[in-house]
TORKE-80197 format. One line per field, with one value per atom (N, C-alpha, C): atom name; x, y, z. Coordinates in steps of 0.05 Angstrom, whole numbers, plus 32768, in hexadecimal, padded with zeros to 4 digits. Layout:
<pts>
atome = (CA;...) .
c1 = (X;...) .
c2 = (Y;...) .
c3 = (Z;...) .
</pts>
This chain:
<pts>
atome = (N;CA;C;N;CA;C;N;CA;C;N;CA;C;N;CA;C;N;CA;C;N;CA;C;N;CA;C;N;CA;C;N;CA;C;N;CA;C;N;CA;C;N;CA;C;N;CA;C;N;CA;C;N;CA;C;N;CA;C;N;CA;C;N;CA;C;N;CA;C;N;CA;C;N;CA;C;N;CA;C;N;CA;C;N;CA;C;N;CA;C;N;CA;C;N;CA;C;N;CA;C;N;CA;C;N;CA;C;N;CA;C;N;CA;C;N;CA;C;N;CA;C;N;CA;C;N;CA;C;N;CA;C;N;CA;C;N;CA;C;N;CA;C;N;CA;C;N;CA;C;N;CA;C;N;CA;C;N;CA;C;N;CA;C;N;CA;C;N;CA;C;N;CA;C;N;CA;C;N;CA;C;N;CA;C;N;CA;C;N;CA;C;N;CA;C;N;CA;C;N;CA;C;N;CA;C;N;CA;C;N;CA;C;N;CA;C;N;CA;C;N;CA;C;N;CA;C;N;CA;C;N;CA;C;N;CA;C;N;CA;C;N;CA;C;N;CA;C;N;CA;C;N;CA;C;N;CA;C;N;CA;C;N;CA;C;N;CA;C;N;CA;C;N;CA;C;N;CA;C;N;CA;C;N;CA;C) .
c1 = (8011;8000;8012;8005;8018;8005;8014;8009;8012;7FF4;7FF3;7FEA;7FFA;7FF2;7FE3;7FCE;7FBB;7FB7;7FAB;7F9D;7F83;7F76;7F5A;7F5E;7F5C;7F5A;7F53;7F37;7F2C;7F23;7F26;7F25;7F4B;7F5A;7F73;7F73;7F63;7F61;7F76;7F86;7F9F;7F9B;7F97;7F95;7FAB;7FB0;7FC9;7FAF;7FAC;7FA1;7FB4;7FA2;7FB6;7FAA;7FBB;7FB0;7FBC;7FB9;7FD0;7FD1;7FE1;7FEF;7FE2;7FD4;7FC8;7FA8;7F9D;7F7F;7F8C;7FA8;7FA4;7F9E;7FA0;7F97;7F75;7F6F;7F4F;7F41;7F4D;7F4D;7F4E;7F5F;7F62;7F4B;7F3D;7F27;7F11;7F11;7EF5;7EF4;7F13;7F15;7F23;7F17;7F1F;7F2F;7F1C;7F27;7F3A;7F3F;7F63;7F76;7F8F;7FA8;7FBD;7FC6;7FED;7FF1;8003;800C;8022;803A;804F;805B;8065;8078;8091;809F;80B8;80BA;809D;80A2;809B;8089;8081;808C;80A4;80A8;80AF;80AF;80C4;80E0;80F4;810C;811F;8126;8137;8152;8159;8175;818D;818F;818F;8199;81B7;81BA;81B9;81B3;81A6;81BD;81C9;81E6;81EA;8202;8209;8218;821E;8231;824D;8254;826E;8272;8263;8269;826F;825C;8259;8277;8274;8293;82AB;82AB;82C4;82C6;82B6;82A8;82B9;82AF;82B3;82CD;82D4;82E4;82FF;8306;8314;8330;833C;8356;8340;832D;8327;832C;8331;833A;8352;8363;8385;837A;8369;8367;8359;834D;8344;835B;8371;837F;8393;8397;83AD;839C;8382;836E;8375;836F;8373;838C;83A6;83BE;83C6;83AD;83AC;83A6;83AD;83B0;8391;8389;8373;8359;8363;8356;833D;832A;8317;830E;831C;8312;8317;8309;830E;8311;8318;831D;8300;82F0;82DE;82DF) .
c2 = (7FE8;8000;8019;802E;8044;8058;806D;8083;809E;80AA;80BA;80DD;80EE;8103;8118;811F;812F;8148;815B;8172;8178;8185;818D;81A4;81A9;81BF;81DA;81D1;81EE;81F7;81E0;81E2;81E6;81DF;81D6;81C8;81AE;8197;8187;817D;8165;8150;8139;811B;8110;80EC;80DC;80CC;80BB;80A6;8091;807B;8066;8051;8041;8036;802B;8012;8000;801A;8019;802E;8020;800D;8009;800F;8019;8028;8048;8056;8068;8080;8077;807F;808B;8070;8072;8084;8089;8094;80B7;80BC;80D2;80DC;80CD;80CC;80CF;80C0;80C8;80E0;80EC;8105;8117;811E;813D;814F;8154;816F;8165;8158;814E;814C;8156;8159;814F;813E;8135;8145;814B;815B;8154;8160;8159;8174;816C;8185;817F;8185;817A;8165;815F;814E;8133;8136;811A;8117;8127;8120;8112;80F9;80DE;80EC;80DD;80D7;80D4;80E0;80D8;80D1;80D5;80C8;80E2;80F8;810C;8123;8129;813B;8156;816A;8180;819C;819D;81B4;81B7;81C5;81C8;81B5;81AB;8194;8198;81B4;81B9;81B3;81B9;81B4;819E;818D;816F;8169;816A;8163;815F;8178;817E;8169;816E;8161;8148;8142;8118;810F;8123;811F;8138;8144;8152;8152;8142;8148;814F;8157;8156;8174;8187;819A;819D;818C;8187;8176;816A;815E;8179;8183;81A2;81B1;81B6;81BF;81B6;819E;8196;8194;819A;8197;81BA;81CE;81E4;81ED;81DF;81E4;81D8;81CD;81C3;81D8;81D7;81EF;81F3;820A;820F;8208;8205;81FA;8214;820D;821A;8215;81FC;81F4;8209;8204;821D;8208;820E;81FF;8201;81EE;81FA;8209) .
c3 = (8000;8000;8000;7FF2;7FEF;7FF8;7FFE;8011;8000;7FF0;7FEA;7FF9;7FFA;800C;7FF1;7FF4;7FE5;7FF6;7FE8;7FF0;7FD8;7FF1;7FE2;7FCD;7FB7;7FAF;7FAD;7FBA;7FC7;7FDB;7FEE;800E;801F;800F;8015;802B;8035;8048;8038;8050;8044;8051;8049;8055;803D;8051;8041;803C;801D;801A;800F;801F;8020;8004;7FFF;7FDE;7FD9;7FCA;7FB1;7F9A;7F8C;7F77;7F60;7F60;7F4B;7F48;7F66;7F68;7F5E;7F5F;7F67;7F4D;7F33;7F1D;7F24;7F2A;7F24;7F45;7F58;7F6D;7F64;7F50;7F48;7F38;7F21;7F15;7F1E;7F36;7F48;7F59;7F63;7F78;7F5F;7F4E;7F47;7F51;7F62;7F72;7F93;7F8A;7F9E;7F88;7F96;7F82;7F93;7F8A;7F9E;7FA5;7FBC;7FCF;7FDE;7FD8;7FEB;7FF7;8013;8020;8028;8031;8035;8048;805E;8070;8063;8049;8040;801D;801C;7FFC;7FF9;7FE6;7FE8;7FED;7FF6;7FF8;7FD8;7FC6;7FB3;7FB8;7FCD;7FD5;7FC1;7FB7;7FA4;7FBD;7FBB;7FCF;7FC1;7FD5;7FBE;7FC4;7FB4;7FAD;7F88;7F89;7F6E;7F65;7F56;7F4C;7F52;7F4C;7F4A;7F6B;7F7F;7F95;7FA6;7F9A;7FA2;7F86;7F77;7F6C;7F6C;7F80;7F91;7FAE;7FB8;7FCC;7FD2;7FBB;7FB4;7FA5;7F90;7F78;7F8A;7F9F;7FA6;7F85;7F7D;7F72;7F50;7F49;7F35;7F2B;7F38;7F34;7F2B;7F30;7F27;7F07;7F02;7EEB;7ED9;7EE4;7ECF;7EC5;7EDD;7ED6;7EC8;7EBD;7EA8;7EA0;7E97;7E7A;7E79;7E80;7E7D;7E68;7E72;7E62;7E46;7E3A;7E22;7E11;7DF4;7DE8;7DE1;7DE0;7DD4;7DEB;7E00;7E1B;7E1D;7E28;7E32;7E51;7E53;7E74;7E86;7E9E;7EBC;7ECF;7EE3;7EFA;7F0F;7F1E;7F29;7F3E) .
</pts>
């Protein structure tokens, strides 16, 4: 069973309904006016840490900046260091 969190559309009342994911098409069909609803306390989990790349890059990849930089000194180079 999966646990869908809704809100009313024009009352803004929020309840979780609970369901096999294979009612939950036809659950939507019959309630119109409920729309999915997530907040930060019930968004799924993506496992997705949330920064800039270049930061997490560094982060993880620390010597990859020494590899920019002998890409840099190639002729005609455009690379930057991050």
């Amino acid at each position: 069973m999966a646990t869908y969190p809704v809100r009313h559309k024009e009352t803004g009342e929020t309840k979780d309904v609970k369901m096999s994911i294979h009612d939950w098409d036809q659950w939507k069909i019959d309630n119109p006016d409920w729309e999915r609803y997530f907040t930060p306390e019930n968004s799924p989990g993506l496992g997705v840490e949330i920064s800039d790349w270049q930061s997490r890059l560094i982060k993880q990849k620390p010597e990859w900046n020494e590899v920019l930089g002998k890409a840099q000194k190639a002729p005609g180079s455009t690379v930057k260091k991050l």
